[in-house]
VOPAGU-2260 file (C-alpha; in pm, 1 decimal, decimal comma):
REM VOPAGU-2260
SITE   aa  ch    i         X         Y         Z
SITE  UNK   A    0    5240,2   -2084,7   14247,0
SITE  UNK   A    1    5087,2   -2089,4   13907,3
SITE  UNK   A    2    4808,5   -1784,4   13831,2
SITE  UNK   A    3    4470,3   -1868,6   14001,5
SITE  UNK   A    4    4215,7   -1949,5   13762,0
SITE  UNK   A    5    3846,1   -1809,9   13857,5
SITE  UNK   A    6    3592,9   -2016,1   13636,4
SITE  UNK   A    7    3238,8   -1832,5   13624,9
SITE  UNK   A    8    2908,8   -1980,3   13539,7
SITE  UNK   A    9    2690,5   -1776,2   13267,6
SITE  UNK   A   10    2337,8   -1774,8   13357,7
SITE  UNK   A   11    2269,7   -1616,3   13672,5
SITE  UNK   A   12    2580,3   -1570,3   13770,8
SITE  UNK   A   13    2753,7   -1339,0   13516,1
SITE  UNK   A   14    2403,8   -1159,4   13386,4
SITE  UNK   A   15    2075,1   -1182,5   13429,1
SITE  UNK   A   16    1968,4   -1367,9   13091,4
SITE  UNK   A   17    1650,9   -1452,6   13264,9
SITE  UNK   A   18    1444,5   -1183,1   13088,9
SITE  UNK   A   19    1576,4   -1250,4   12759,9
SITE  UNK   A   20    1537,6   -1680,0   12830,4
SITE  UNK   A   21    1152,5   -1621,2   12958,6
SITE  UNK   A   22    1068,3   -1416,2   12652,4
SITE  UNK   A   23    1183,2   -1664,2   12366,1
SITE  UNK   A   24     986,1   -1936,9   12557,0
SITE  UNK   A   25     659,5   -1742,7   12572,0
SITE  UNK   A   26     755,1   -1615,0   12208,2
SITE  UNK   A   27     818,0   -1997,9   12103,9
SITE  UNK   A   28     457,5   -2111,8   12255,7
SITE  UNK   A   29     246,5   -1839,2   12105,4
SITE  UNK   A   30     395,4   -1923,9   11771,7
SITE  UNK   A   31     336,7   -2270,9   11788,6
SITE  UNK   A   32      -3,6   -2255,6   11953,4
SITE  UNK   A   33     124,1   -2391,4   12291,5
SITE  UNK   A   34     -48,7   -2299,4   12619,2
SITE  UNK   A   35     173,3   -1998,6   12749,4
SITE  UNK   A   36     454,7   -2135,7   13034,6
SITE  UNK   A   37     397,5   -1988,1   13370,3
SITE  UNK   A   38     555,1   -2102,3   13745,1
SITE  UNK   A   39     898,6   -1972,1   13867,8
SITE  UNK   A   40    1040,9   -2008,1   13492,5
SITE  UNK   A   41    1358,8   -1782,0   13613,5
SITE  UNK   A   42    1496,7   -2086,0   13863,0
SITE  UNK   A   43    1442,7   -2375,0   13595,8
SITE  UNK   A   44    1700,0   -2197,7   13358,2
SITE  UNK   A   45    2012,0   -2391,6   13484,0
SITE  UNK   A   46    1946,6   -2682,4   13327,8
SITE  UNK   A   47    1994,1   -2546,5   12958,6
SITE  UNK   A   48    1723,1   -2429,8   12688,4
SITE  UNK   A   49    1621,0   -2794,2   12582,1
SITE  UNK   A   50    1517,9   -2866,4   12977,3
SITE  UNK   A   51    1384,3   -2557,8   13017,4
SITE  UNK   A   52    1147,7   -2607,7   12686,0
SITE  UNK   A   53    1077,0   -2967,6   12836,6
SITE  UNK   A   54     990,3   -2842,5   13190,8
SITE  UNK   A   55     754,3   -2567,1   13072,1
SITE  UNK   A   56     580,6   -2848,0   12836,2
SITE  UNK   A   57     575,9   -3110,0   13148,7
SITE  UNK   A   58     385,6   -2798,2   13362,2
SITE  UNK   A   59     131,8   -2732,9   13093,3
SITE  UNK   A   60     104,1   -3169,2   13058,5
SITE  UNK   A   61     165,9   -3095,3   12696,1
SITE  UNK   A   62     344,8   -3409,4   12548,3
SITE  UNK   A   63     505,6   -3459,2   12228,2
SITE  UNK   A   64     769,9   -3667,5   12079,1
SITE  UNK   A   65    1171,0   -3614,1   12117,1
SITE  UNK   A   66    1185,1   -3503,3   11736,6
SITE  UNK   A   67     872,0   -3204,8   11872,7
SITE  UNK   A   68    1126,5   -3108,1   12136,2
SITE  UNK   A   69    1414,3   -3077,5   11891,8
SITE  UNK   A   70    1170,3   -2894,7   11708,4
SITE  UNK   A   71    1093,8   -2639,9   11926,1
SITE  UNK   A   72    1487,8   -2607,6   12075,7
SITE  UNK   A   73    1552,8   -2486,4   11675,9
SITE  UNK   A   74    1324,9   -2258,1   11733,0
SITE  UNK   A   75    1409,1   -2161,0   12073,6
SITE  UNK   A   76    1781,3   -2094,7   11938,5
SITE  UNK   A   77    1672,4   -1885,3   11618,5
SITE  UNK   A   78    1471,8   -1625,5   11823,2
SITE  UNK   A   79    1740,6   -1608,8   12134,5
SITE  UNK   A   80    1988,1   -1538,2   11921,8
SITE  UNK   A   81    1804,4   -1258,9   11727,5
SITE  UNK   A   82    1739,3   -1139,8   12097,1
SITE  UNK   A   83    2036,9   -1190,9   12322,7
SITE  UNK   A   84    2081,6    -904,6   12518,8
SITE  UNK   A   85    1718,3    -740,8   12460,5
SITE  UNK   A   86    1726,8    -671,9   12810,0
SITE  UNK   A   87    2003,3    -937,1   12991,9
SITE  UNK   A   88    2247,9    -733,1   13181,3
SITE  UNK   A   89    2539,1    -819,4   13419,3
SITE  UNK   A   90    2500,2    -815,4   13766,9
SITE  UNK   A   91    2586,0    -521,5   13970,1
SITE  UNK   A   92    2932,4    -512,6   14088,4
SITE  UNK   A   93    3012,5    -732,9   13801,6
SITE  UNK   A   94    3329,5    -524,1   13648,1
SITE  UNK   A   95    3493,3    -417,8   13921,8
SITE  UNK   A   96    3502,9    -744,9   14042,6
SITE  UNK   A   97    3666,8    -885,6   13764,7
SITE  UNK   A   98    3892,1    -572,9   13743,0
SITE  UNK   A   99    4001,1    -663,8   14119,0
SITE  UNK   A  100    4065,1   -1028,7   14026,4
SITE  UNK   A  101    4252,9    -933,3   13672,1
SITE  UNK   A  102    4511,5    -711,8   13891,6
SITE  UNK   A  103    4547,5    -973,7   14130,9
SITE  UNK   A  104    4711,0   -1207,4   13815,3
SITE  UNK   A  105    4391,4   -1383,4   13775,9
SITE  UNK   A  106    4286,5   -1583,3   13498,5
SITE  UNK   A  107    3947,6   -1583,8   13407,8
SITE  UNK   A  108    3724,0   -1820,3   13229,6
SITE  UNK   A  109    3369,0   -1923,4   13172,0
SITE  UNK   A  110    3198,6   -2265,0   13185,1
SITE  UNK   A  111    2873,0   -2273,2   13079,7
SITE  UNK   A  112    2548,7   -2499,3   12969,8
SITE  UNK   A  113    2498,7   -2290,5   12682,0
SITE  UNK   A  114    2612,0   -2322,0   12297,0
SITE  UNK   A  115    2930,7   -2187,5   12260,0
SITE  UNK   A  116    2882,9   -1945,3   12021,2
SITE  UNK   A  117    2572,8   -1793,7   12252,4
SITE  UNK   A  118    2805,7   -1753,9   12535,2
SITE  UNK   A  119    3016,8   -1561,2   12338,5
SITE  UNK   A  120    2795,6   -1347,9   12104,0
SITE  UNK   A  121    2629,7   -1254,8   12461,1
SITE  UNK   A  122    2905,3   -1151,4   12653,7
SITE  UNK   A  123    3058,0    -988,3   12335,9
SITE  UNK   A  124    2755,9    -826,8   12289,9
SITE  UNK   A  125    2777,5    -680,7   12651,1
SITE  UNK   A  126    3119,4    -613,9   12633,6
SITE  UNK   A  127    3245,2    -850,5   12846,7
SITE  UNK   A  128    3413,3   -1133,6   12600,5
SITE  UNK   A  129    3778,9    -990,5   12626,7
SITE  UNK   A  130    3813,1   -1065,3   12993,8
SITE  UNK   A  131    3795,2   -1415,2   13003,7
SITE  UNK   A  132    4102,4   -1611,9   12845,7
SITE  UNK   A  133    3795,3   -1951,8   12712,0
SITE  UNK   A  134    3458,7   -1945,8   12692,8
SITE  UNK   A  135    3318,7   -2281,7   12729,0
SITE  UNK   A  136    2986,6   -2423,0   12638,1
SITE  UNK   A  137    2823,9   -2751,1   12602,2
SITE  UNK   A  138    2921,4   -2824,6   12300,8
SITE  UNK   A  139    3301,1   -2702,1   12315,4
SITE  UNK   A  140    3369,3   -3046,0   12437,5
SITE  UNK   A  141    3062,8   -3267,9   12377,7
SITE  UNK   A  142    3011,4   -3237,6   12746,0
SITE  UNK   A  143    2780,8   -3097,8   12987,0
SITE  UNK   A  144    2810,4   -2981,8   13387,7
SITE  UNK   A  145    2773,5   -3134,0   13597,9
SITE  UNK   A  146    3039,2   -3344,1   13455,2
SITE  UNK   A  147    3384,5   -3213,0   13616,7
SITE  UNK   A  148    3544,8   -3315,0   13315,7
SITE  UNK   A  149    3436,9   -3015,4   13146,4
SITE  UNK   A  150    3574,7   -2783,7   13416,1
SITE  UNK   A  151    3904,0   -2950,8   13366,2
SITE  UNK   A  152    3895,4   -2879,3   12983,2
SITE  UNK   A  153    3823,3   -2560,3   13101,6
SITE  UNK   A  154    4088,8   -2446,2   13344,0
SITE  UNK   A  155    4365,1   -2610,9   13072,8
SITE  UNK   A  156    4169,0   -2411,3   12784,5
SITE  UNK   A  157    4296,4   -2105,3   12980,8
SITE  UNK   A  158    4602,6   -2159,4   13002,4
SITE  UNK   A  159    4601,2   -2248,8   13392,6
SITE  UNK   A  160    4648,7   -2532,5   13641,3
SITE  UNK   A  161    4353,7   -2749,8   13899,0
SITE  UNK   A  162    4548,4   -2720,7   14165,6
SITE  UNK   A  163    4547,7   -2332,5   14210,1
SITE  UNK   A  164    4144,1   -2297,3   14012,6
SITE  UNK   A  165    3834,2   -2188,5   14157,2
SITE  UNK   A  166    3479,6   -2197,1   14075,6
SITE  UNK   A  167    3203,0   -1930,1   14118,2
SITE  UNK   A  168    2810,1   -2027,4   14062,6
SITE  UNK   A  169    2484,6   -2036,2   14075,2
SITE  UNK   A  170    2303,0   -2337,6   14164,3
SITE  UNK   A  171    2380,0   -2764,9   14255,3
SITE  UNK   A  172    2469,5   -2799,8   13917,4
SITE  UNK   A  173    2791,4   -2604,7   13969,1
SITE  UNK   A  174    2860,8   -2664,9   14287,5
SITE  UNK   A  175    2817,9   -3082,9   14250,9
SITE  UNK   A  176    3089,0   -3018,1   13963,8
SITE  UNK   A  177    3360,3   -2834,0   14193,2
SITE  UNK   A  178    3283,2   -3063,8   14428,7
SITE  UNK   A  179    3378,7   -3390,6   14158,1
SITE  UNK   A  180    3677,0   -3214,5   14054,9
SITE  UNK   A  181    3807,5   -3105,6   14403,4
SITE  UNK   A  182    3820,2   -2757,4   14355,0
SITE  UNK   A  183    3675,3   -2447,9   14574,1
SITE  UNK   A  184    3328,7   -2302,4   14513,5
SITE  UNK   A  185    3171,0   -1986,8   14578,2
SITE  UNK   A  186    2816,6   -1979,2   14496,8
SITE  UNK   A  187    2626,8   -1645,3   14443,7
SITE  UNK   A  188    2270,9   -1633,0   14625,3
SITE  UNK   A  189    2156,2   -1400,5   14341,8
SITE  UNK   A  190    2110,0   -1663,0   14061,3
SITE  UNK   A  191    1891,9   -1919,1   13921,8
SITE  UNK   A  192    1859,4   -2228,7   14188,3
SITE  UNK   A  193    1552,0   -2443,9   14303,3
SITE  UNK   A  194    1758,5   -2575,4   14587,2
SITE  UNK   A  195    1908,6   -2241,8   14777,8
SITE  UNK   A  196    2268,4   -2203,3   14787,8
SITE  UNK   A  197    2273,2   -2209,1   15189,0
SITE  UNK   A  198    2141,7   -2566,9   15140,0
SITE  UNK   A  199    2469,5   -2671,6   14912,3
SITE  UNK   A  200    2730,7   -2664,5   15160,7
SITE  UNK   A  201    2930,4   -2422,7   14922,5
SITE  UNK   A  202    3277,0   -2337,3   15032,0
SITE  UNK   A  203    3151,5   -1906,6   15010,9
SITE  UNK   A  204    2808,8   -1749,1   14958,9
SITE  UNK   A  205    2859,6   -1414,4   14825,8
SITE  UNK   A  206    2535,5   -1210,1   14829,8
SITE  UNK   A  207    2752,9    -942,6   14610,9
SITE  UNK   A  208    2994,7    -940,6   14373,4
SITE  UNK   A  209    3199,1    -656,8   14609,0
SITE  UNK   A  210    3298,3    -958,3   14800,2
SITE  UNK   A  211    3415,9   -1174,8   14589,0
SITE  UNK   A  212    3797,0   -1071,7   14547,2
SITE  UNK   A  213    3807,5   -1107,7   14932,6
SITE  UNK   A  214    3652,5   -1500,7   14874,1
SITE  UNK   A  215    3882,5   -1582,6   14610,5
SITE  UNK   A  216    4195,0   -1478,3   14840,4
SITE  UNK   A  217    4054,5   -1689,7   15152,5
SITE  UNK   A  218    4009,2   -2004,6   14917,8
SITE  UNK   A  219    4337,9   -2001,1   14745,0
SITE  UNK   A  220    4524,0   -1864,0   14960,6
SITE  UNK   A  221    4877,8   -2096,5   15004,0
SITE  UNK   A  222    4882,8   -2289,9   15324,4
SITE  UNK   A  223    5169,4   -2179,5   15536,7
């Protein structure tokens, strides 16, 4: 059997980026005069930084014109970058888990909804780049979750195989895209989701990342 590859999600399932996401918005709409965003801003970040910037507009019924909301995703990029890992921090348990899954002859990978090079400078930043043999973003392929296509460029960007992969999440959008490309999903019930997890029919819900070793070895376990 080829090496299992475990495929992670970013954003509220790695680390918490929520503090760090919420403060360039309400940094973005003070500068630009915009009413300040309010309403559960911390589940709407799945979607990416352009949605969220739309969503937060769409609360406040502020509209503007596609080239506005380019506008303001420059912007949105130039401070988040300046201000990564202010205060975003992995979740607890985070390591070891991946320590556990690395001795097992795991490879790991991320897929993610943000730029490439913010995925990386992130989890660089937090010391956490080594561990994962790709790091994926939307534009590493010109695609986007939930299309599975982009978890298949994924696995094979790591070096391993659909057939023995695994997925680990936070929200519909990840779990829709196992789902499409017939692999297993374990969704944490920590992360960033307007729909819970319970309500997604995931394969696992993990409520920490102790457990997840013990998920992974359930799920891809060979059938006897």
């Amino acid at each position: 059997m080829a090496a299992p590859t475990i495929v992670f999600d970013l954003d509220g399932t790695l680390v918490d980026t929520a503090p760090d996401l919420i403060a360039t918005l309400e940094a973005l709409f003070v500068r630009e005069g915009l009413p300040a965003p309010d309403g559960e801003l911390r589940n709407m970040i799945g979607g990416g930084a352009r949605r969220l910037i739309e969503r937060a507009l769409e609360r406040k019924n502020v509209k503007t014109s596609a080239d506005g909301v380019e506008r303001l995703y420059a912007g949105f990029i130039e401070h988040y970058t300046a201000h990564i890992a202010d205060r975003s921090r992995p979740f607890p348990g985070l390591e070891p888990a991946l320590d556990a899954l690395a001795a097992a002859g795991c490879r790991l990978a991320v897929c993610t909804n943000k730029l490439e090079f913010l995925a990386v400078r992130l989890l660089d930043t937090l010391g956490l780049a080594r561990r994962f043999a790709a790091i994926c973003g939307q534009d590493t392929f010109g695609l986007q979750k939930p299309d599975p296509e982009v978890l298949r460029r994924t696995v094979a960007r790591a070096g391993g195989k659909m057939r023995c992969a695994l997925m680990v999440g936070d929200s519909e959008t990840d779990i829709d895209m196992a789902r499409e490309a017939a692999i297993p999903v374990v969704a944490v019930d920590f992360g960033y989701t307007e729909t819970p997890v319970n309500l997604l029919a995931p394969d696992r819900i993990i409520s920490r990342f102790d457990d997840l070793p013990a998920a992974v070895h359930e799920l891809l376990r060979p059938p006897r």
